[in-house]
C-alpha positions in Angstrom: 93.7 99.6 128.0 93.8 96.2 126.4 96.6 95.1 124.3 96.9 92.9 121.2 99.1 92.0 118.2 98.1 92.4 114.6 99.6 90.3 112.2 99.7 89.6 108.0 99.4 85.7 107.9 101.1 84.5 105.5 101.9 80.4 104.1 105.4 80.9 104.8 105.2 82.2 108.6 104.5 81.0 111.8 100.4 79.6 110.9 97.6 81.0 112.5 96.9 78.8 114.8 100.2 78.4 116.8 100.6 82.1 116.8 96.9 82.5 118.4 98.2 79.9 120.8 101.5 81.8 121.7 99.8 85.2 121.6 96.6 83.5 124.1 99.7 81.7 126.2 101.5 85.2 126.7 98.7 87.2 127.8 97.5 89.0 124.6 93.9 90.1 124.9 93.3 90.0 120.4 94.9 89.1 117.9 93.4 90.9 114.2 94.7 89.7 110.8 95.0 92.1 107.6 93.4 91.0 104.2 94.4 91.0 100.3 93.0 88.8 98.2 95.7 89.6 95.5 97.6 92.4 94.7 97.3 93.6 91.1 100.7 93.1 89.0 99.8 96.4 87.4 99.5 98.2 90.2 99.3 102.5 90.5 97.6 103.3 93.2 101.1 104.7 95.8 101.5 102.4 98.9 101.6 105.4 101.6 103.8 103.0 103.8 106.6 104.3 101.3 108.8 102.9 98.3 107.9 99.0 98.0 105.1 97.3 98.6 106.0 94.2 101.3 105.5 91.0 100.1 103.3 89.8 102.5 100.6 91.8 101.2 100.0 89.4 98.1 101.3 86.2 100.6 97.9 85.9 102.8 96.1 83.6 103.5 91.7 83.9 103.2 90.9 86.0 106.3 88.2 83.8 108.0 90.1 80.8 106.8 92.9 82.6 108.9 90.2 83.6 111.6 88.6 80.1 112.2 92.5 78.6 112.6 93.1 81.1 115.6 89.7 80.9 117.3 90.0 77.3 116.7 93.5 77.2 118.9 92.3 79.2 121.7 89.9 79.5 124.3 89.7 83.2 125.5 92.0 85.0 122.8 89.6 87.8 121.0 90.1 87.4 117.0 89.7 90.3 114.5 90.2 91.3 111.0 92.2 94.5 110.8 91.0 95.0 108.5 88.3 93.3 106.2 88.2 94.7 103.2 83.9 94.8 102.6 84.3 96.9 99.2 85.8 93.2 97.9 83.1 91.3 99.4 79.9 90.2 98.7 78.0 91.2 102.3 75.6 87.8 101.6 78.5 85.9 102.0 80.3 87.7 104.3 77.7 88.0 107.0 77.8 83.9 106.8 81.0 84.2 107.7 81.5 86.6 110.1 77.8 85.0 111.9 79.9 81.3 111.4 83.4 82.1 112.9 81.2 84.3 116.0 79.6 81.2 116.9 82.4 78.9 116.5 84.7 81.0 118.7 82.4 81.0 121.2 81.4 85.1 120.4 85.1 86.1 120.4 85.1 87.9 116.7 86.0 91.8 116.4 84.9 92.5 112.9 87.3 95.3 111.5 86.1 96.9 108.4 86.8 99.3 105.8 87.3 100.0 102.0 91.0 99.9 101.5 93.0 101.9 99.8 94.4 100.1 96.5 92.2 101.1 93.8 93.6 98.5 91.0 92.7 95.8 93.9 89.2 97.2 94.3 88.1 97.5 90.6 89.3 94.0 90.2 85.9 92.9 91.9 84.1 95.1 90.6 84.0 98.1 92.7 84.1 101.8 91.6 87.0 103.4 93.8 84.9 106.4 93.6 82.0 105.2 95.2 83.7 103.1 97.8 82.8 104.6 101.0 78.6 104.5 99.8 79.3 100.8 99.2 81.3 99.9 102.4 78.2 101.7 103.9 75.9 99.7 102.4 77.5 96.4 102.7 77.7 96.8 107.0 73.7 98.1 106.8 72.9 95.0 104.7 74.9 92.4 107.0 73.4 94.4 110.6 70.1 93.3 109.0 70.9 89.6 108.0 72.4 89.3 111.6 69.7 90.6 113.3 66.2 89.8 111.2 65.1 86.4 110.6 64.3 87.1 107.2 66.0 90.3 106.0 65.6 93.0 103.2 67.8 95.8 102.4 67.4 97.7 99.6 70.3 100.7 98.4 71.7 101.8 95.7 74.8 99.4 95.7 73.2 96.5 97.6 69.8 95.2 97.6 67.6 91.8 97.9 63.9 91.1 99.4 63.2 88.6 102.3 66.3 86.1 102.8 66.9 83.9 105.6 70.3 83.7 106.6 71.6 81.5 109.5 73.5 81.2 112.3 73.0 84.5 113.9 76.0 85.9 115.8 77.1 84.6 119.3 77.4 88.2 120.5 74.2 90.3 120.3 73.4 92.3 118.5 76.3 91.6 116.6 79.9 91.3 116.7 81.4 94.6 117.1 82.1 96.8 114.4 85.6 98.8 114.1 85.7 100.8 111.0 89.6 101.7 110.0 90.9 104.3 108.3 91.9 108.1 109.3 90.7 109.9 106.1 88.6 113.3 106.7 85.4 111.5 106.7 85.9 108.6 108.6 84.5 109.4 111.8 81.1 110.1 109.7 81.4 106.4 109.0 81.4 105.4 112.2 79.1 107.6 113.6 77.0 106.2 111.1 77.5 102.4 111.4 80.9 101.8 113.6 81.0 100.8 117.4 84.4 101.8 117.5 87.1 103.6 115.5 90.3 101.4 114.4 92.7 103.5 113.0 96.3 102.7 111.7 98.5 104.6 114.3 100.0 107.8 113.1 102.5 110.0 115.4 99.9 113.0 115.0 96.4 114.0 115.0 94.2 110.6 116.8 94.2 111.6 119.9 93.1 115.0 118.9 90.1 113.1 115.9 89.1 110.6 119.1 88.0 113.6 121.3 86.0 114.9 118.3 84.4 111.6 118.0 83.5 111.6 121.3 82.1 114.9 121.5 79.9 113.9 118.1 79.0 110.8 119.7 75.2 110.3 120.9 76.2 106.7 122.3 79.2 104.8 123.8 81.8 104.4 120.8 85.2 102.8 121.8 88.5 104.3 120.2 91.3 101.8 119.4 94.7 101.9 117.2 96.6 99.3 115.0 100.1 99.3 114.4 101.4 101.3 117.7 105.5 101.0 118.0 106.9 99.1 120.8 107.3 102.5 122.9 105.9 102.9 126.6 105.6 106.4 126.0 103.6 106.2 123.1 101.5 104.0 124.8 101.2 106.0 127.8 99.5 108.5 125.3 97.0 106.3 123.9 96.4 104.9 127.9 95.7 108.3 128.8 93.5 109.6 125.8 90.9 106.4 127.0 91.5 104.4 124.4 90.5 101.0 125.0 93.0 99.0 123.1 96.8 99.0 121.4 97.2 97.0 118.9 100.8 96.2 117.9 102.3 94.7 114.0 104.2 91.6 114.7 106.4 90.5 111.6 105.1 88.1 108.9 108.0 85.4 109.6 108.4 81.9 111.5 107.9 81.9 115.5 111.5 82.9 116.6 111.3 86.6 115.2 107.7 86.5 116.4 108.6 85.9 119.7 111.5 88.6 119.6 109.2 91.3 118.6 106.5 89.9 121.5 109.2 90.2 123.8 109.7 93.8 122.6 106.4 95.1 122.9 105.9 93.4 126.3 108.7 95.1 127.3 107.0 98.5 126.2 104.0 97.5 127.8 105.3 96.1 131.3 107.4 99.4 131.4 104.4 101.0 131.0 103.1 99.5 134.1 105.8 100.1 135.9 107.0 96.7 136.2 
């Protein structure tokens, strides 16, 4: 099983590119960011993290801004978004990106996906929270094709154009992988349907159990990951087990010496682990 940190990069932590160093220096296999463009002043929708909403949340930085820093630093370190919020996007644009940072990194991008979950944030660029799974949907199908056509059409009901070239084409064929987030009761539909893995937020019950049914859904090879695992070998042990083929663990959004103290923590969990 592979391990990585996530984090939320913010302007007044550690920046993306030291941390990618330090996390590359240390052993780390990835390294995903998180994404908000803003968080609405008004906002309703609950945060199922509990009472407040961190700070960090409205405090990012632009995701492949964040993403070309870290790939930028490093030489072997596998960058992510954990998660890309494709709802917000337009999928034009954001195949550019992702097709742009692959390249650059050498074909080192994991492209994390999914539609998010504050509904305030998402009608703010114009998307109907109600038909937000259809247009994440959409938005991956049209990007596949822009990756993989040299001149691409996609027509849907949320997303459509005729005949576009779109260039560079991903370093990693046929594309970077996809990991759709979430844990909702649909989700594995979603990746069945256009996911080469699942990248859930950890939760103490119930993955290990939703992975197997994946599995046995599964007509071809679909990894199983998790985001946000504590600094527990024995959690860890569970997900090692189960097959999953990478641990992702949350480091804090400060400067590099609580970093470091919450990297030694989970290598601790993770040597332990291993016996060592």
């Amino acid at each position: 099983m592979d391990i990585g940190v996530g984090f939320f990069a913010t302007h007044d932590a550690i920046d993306p590119g030291s941390l990618a160093r330090l996390a590359e220096a240390r052993g780390h296999e990835s390294l995903f960011f998180a994404e908000h463009t803003h968080i609405p002043a008004e906002r309703r929708t609950p945060y199922a993290g509990g009472a407040q909403l961190p700070r960090k949340y409205w405090h990012t930085y632009d995701l492949f801004v964040t993403l070309t820093a870290a790939a930028a630093a490093t030489s072997r370190l596998r960058v992510g978004s954990g998660i890309c919020l494709v709802v917000e996007r337009d999928p034009i644009t954001t195949a550019k990106e992702v097709a742009s940072v692959d390249v650059l990194s050498g074909g080192r991008l994991e492209f994390g996906v999914g539609a998010g979950w504050n509904r305030e944030e998402m009608l703010n660029h114009g998307t109907d929270p109600r038909h937000r799974m259809a247009v994440l949907r959409e938005r991956v199908e049209a990007m596949k094709a822009i990756w993989t056509q040299d001149e691409a059409t996609y027509h849907g009901e949320h997303v459509s154009f005729d005949r576009i070239w779109s260039w560079p084409k991903p370093a990693q064929r046929p594309h970077p992988p996809i990991l759709v987030g979430g844990s909702g009761k649909t989700v594995l539909d979603r990746v069945l349907s256009f996911g080469d893995a699942w990248f859930p937020n950890y939760a103490p019950h119930g993955i290990i159990e939703r992975a197997q049914e994946l599995r046995d859904r599964a007509e071809r090879h679909i990894d199983v990951m998790v985001m946000g695992v504590p600094a527990d070998p024995r959690v860890l042990e569970q997900y090692e087990s189960a097959g999953f083929r990478r641990a992702v663990h949350w480091l804090p959004s400060y400067q590099r010496g609580p970093v470091e103290r919450e990297l030694d923590r989970w290598e601790s969990a993770v040597a332990d682990l291993h016996g060592e």
